[in-house]
C-alpha positions as CSV (number, residue, x, y, z in Angstrom):
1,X,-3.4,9.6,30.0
2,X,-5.0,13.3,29.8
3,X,-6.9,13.3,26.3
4,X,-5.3,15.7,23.1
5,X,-7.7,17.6,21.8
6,X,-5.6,19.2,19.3
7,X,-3.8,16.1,18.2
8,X,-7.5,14.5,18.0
9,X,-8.3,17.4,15.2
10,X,-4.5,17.4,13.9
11,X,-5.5,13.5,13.6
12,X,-9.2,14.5,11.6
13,X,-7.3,16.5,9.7
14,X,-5.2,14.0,8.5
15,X,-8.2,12.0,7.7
16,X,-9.6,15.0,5.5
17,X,-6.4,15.3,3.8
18,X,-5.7,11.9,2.6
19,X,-9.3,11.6,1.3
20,X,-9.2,15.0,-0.6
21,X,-5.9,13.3,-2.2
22,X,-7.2,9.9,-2.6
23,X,-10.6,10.5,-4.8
24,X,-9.9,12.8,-7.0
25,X,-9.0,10.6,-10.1
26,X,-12.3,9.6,-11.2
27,X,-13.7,13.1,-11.7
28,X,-10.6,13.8,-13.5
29,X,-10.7,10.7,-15.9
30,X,-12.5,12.6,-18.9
31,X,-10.0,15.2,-18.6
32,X,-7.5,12.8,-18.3
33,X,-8.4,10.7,-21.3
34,X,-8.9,14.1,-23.5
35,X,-5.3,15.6,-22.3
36,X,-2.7,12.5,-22.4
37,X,-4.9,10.6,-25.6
38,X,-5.5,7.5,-23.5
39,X,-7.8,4.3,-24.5
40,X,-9.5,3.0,-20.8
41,X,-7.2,0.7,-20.1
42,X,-4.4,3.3,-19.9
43,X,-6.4,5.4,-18.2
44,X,-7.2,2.9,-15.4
45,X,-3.5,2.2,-14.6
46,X,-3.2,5.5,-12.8
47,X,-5.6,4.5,-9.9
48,X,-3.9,1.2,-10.0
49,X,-0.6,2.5,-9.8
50,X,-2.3,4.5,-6.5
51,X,-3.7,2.0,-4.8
52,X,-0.8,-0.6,-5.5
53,X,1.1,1.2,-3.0
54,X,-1.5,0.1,-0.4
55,X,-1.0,-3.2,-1.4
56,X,2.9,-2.9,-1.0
57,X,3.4,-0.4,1.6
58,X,0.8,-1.6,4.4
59,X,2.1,-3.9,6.2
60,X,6.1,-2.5,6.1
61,X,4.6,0.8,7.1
62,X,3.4,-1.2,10.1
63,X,6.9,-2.0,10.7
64,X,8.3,1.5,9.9
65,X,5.8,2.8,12.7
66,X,7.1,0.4,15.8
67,X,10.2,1.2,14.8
68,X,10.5,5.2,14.4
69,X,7.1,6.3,16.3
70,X,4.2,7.7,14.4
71,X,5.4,11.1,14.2
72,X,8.1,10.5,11.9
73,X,6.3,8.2,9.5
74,X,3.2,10.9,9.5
75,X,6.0,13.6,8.4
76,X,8.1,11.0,5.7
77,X,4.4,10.3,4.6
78,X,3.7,13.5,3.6
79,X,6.8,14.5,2.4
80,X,6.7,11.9,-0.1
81,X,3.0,13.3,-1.0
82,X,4.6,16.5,-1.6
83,X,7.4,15.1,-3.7
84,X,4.6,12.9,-5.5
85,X,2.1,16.1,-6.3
86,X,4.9,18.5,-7.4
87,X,7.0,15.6,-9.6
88,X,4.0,15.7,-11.7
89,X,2.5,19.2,-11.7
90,X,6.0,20.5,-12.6
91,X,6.6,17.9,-15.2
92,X,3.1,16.6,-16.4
93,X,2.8,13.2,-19.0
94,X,1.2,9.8,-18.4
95,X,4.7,8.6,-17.5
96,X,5.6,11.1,-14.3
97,X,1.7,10.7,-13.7
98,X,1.8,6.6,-13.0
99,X,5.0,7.4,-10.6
100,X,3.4,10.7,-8.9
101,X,0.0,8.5,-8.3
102,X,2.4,5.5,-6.8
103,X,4.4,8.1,-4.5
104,X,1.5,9.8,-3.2
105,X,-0.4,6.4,-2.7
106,X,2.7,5.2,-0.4
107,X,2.6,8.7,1.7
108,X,-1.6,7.7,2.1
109,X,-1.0,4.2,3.0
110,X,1.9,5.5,5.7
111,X,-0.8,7.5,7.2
112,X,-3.7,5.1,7.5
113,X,-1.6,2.9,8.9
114,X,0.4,5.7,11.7
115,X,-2.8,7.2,13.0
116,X,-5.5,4.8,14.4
117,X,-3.3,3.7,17.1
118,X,-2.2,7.8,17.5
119,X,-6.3,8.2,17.5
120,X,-6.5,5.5,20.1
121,X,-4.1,7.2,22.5
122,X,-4.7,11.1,22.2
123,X,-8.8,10.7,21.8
124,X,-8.7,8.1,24.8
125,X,-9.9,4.1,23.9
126,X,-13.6,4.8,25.4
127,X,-13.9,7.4,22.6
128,X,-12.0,5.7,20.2
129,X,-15.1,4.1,18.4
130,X,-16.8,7.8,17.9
131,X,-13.5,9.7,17.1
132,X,-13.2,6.6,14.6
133,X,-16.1,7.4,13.1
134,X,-15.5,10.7,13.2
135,X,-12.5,11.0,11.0
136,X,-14.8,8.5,8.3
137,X,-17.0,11.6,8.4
138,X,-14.3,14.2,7.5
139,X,-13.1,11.2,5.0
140,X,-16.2,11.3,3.2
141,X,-16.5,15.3,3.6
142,X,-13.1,15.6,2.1
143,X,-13.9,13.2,-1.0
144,X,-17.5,15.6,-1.3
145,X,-15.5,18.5,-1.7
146,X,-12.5,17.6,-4.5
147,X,-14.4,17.6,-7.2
148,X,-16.2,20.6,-6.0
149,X,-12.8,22.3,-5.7
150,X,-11.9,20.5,-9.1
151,X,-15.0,22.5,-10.7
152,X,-13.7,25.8,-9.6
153,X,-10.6,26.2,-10.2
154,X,-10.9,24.5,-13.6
155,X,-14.0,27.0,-15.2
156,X,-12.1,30.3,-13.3
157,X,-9.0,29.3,-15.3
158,X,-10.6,28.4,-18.5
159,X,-12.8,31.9,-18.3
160,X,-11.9,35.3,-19.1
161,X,-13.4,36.6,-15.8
162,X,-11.4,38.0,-13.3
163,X,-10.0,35.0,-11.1
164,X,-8.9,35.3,-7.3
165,X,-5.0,35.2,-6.7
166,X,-4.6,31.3,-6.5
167,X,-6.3,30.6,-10.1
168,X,-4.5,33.7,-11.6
169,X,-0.8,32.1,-10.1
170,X,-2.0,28.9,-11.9
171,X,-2.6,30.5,-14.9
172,X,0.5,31.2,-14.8
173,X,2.1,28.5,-13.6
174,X,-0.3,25.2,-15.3
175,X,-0.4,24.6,-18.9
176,X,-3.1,26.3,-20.8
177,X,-4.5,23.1,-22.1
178,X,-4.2,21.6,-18.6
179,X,-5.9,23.3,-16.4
180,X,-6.5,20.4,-13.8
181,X,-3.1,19.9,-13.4
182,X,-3.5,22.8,-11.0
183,X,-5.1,20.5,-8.5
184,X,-1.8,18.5,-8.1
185,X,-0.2,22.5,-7.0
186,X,-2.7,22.3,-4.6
187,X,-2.1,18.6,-3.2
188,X,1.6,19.8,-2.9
189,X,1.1,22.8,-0.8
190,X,-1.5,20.8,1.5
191,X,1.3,18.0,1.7
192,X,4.0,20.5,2.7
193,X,2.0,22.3,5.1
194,X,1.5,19.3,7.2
195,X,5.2,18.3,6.9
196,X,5.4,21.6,8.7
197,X,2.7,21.5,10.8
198,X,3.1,18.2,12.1
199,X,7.0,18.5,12.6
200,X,6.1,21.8,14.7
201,X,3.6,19.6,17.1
202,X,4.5,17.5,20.0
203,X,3.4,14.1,19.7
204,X,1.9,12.0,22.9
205,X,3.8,8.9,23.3
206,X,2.3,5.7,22.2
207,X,2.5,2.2,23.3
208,X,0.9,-0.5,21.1
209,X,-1.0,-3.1,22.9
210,X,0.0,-6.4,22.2
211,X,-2.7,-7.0,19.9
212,X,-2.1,-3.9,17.8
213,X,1.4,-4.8,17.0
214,X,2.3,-5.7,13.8
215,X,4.0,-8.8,14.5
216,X,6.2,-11.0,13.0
217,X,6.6,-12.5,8.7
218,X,5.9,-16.1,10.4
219,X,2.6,-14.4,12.6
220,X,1.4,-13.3,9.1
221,X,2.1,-16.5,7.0
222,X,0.3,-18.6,10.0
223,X,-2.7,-15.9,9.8
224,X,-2.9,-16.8,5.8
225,X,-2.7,-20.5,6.4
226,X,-6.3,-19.7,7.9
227,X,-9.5,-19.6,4.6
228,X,-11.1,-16.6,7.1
229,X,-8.3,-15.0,7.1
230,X,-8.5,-15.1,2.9
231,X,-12.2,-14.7,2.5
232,X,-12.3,-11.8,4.8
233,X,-8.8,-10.5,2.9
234,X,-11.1,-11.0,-0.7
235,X,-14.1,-8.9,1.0
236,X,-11.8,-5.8,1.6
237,X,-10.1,-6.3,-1.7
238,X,-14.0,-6.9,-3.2
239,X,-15.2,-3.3,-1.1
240,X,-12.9,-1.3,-2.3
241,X,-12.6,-2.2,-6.0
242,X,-16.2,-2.2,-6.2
243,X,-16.1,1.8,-4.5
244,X,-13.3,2.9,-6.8
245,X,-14.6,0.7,-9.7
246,X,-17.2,3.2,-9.4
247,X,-16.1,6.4,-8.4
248,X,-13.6,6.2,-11.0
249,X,-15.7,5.6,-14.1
250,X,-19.0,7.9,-13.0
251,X,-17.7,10.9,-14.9
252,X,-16.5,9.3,-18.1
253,X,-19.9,6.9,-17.8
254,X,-22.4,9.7,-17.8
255,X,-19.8,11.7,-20.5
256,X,-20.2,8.6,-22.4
257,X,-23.9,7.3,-22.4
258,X,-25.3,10.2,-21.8
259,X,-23.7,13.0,-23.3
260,X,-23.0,15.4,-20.0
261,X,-20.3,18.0,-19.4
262,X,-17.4,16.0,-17.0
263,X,-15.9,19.4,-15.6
264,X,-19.7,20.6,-13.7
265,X,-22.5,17.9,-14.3
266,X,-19.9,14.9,-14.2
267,X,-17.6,16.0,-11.0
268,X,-20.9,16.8,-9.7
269,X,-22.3,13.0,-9.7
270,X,-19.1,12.4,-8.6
271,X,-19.3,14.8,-5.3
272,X,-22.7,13.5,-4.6
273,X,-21.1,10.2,-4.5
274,X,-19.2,10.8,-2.1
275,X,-21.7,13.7,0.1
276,X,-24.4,10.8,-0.2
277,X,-21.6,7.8,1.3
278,X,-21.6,10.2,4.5
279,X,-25.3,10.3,5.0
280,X,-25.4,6.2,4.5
281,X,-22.3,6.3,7.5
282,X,-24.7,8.0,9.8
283,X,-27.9,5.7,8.4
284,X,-25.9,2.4,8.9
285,X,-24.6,3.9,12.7
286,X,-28.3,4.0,13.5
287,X,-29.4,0.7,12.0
288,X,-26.6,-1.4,13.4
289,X,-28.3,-0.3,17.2
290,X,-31.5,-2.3,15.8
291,X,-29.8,-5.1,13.7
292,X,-27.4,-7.5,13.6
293,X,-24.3,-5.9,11.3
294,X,-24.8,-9.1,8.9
295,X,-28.6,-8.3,8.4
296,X,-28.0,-4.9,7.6
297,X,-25.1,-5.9,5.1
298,X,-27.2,-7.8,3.2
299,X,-29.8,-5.2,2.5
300,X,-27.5,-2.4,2.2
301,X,-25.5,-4.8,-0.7
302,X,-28.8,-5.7,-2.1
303,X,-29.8,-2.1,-2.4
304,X,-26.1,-1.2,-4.0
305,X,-26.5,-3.6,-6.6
306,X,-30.2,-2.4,-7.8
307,X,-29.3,0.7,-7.7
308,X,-26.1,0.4,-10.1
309,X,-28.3,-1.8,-12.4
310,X,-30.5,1.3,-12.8
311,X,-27.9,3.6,-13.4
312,X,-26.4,1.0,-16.0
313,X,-29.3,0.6,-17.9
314,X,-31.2,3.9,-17.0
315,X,-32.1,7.4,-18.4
316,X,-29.4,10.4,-17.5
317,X,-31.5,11.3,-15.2
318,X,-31.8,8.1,-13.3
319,X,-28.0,7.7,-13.8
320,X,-27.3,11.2,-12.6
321,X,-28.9,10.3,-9.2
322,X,-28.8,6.6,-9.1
323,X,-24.7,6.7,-9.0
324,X,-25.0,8.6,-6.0
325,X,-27.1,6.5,-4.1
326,X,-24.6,4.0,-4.8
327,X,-22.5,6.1,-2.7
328,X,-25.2,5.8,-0.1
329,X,-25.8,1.7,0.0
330,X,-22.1,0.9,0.1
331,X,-21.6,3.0,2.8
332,X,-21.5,0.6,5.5
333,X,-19.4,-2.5,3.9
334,X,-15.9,-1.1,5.2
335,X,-16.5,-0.7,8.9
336,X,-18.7,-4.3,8.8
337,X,-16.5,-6.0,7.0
338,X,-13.9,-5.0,9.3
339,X,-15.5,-5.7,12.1
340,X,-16.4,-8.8,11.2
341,X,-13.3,-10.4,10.5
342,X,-11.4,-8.7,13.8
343,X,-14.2,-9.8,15.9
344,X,-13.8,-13.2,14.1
345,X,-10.5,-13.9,15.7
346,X,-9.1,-14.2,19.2
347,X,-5.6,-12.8,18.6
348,X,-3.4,-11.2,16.0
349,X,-5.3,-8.9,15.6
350,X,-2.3,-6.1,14.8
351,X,-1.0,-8.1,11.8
352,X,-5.0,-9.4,11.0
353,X,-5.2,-5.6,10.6
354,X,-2.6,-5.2,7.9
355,X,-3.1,-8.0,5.7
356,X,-7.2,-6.7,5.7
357,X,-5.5,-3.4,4.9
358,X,-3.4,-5.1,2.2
359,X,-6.7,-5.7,0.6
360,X,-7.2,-1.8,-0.2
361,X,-5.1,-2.8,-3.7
362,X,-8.1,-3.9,-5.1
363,X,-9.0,-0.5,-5.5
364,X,-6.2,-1.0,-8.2
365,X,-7.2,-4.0,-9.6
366,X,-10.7,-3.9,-10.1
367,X,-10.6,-0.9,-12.1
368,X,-8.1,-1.7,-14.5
369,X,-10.6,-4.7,-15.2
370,X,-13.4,-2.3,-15.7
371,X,-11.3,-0.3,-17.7
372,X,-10.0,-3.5,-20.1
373,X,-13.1,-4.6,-20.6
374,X,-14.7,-1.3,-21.8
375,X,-11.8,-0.7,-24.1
376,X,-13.2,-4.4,-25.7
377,X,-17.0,-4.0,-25.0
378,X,-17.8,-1.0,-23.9
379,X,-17.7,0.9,-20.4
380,X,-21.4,-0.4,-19.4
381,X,-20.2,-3.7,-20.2
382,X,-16.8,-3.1,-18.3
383,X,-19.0,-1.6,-15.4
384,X,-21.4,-5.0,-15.1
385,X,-18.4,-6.8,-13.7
386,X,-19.0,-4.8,-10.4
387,X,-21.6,-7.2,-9.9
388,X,-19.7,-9.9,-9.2
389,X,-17.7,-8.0,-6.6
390,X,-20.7,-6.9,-4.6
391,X,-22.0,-10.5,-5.2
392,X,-19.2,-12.0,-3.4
393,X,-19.8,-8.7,-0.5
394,X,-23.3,-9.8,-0.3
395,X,-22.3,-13.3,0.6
396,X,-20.3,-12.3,3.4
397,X,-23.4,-11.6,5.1
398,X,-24.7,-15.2,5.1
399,X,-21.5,-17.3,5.7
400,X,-19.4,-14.9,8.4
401,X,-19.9,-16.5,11.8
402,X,-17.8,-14.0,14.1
403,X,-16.9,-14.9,17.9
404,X,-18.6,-11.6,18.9
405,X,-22.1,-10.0,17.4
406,X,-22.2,-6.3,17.6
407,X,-24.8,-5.2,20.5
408,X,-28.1,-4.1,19.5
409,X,-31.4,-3.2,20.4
410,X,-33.5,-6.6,20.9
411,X,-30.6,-8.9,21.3
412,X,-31.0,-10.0,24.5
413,X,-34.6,-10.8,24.3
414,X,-34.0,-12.8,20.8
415,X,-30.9,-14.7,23.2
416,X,-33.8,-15.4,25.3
417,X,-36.4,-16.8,22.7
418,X,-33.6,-18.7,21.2
């Protein structure tokens, strides 16, 4: 089949979109907090009631996909954004905040699931490892920008400087006392522009190969009968919590400990996070051409957990930079993980796919603990539990024995020797 270019960026797009959407709440959480009176725990029940919906809607989204092609899910997904983002900007409270967060987190976990097998198909399977990587690049761009965009908008609406046409409508439109609500306006517009957008495009046709397909309830009880198939479950559930656990609490951390303003110094950390997690993408690339993906697992988890200690237990300054480069050393656990565990089975690997998937609801969970323990003890208290996440990351590194080692640089002549 003759490659898409357009659906290729349409696709990229996508990815940009449901990032810019995703990891916004933790630059927001100060704000948050301030607006709706909320102890931590509250607080962390909005990312939980997000990622939840990945936890829920994976695997039936899988099923939604076979059944009415990926266009149609892609369009329901972001109609149900849209509905999501403008429930809450129109009617703000912590109430219609927990069901906005769940809707839009059911429209993001629609999309993750519709378009890799789209990707596959319109990009062509030879380049469906760099167009792969690609869209994790426009992910993390995405995630970079938010709270960037979140600074903006927020100090030209709070200021009695001439804004531009968009932040004098949400003057109008947003609260006085809630300027960040405009964001949400913003997520609604994006949302309905791609229902547009992608109901005005024609889609190629696609035809899941027989490993990609979802499969049946009893394929996916056998699959957890397996321990791998659980460990490898816990070290996507363990990734993501630890990368949300976090992104979410940077802002309110350094508002906290170290006395900095959460709307430009906080959402700034925050950005870096994210800017810093693309530049450790392109570092780990490189590296898994010279190593053996376990090997560079190990340091990059190693490195993660020194450098949160330091930003625990260290000056603003250190903090200001170390949570960043936190960012940077858990760049690379997604894609190894992932790779790991599919290349650690022969088949199933379609229904393999969405159970890992499933595992993104630890982005809900682990926060929520962070949060409940810093209501009891204190946030850097509630923050040390991280370590027991990326402990259990690390250790993926020296137990996984996969079917198939990624090919690198040296690994024939170390065959040899061996």
């Amino acid at each position: 089949m003759k490659r898409n270019l357009f659906i290729v960026g349409l696709i990229i797009l996508t990815f940009f979109v449901i990032s810019f959407l995703t990891n916004i709440i933790g630059p927001l959480v100060p704000d948050i907090i301030k607006s709706f009176d909320l102890s931590l725990t509250m607080v962390a029940f909005l990312p939980f009631a997000f990622f939840i919906a990945y936890g829920v809607m994976s695997i039936p989204s899988g099923i939604l996909v076979e059944k009415l092609g990926e266009k149609k899910v892609m369009v329901i997904a972001f109609f149900i954004s849209f509905l999501g983002a403008t429930f809450f900007a129109w009617t703000p409270s912590y109430t219609t905040y927990l069901f906005s967060l769940f809707f839009i987190g059911t429209g993001m976990a629609m999309l993750q699931v519709a378009i890799n097998p789209l990707l596959r198909v319109a990009g062509g399977e030879s380049e469906f490892a760099f167009n792969s990587v690609l869209g994790q690049l426009f992910f993390g761009l995405a995630s970079f920008l938010s709270p960037l965009v979140y600074s903006y908008i927020v100090l030209n609406m709070g200021s009695d400087a001439d804004g531009n046409t968009i932040t004098n409508l949400f003057s109008k439109i947003v609260p006085e006392n809630l300027p960040w609500i405009s964001l949400y306006w913003v997520f609604g517009i994006v949302s309905l522009m791609m229902v547009i957008v992608i109901g005005l495009v024609k889609f190629p046709s696609v035809k899941l190969k027989e490993d990609e397909k979802v499969g049946a309830l009893q394929t996916h009880l056998d699959l957890l009968k397996k321990p791998m198939v659980i460990l490898y479950f816990l070290g996507i559930f363990a990734y993501v919590g630890t990368e949300q656990g976090v992104a979410n609490w940077i802002s309110q951390f350094l508002s906290t400990y170290h006395d900095v303003d959460p709307q430009i110094v906080g959402a700034q950390a925050v950005s870096r996070f994210w800017g810093l997690m693309v530049a450790g993408t392109i570092l780990g690339l490189i590296l898994l051409k010279f190593m053996d993906s376990r090997k560079v697992l190990i340091f990059f988890t190693a490195a993660t957990m020194i450098t949160l200690l330091a930003s625990l237990l260290g000056s603003k300054s250190i903090a200001l930079w170390g949570f960043p480069l936190v960012g940077f050393f858990s760049s690379v656990m997604w894609s190894i993980i992932i790779s790991l565990a599919l290349n650690s089975v022969k088949t199933h690997h379609g229904s393999f796919s969405g159970i890992l998937v499933t595992g993104i609801a630890g982005g809900a969970i682990v926060p929520l603990i962070v949060g409940g323990l810093g209501d009891a003890l204190g946030l850097k208290f509630g923050m040390f539990f991280l370590f027991i996440t990326l402990g259990y990351i690390l250790s993926i590194g020296f137990w996984s024995k996969p079917l198939i080692n990624n090919d690198f640089i040296g690994k024939k002549e170390s065959l040899l020797e061996n």
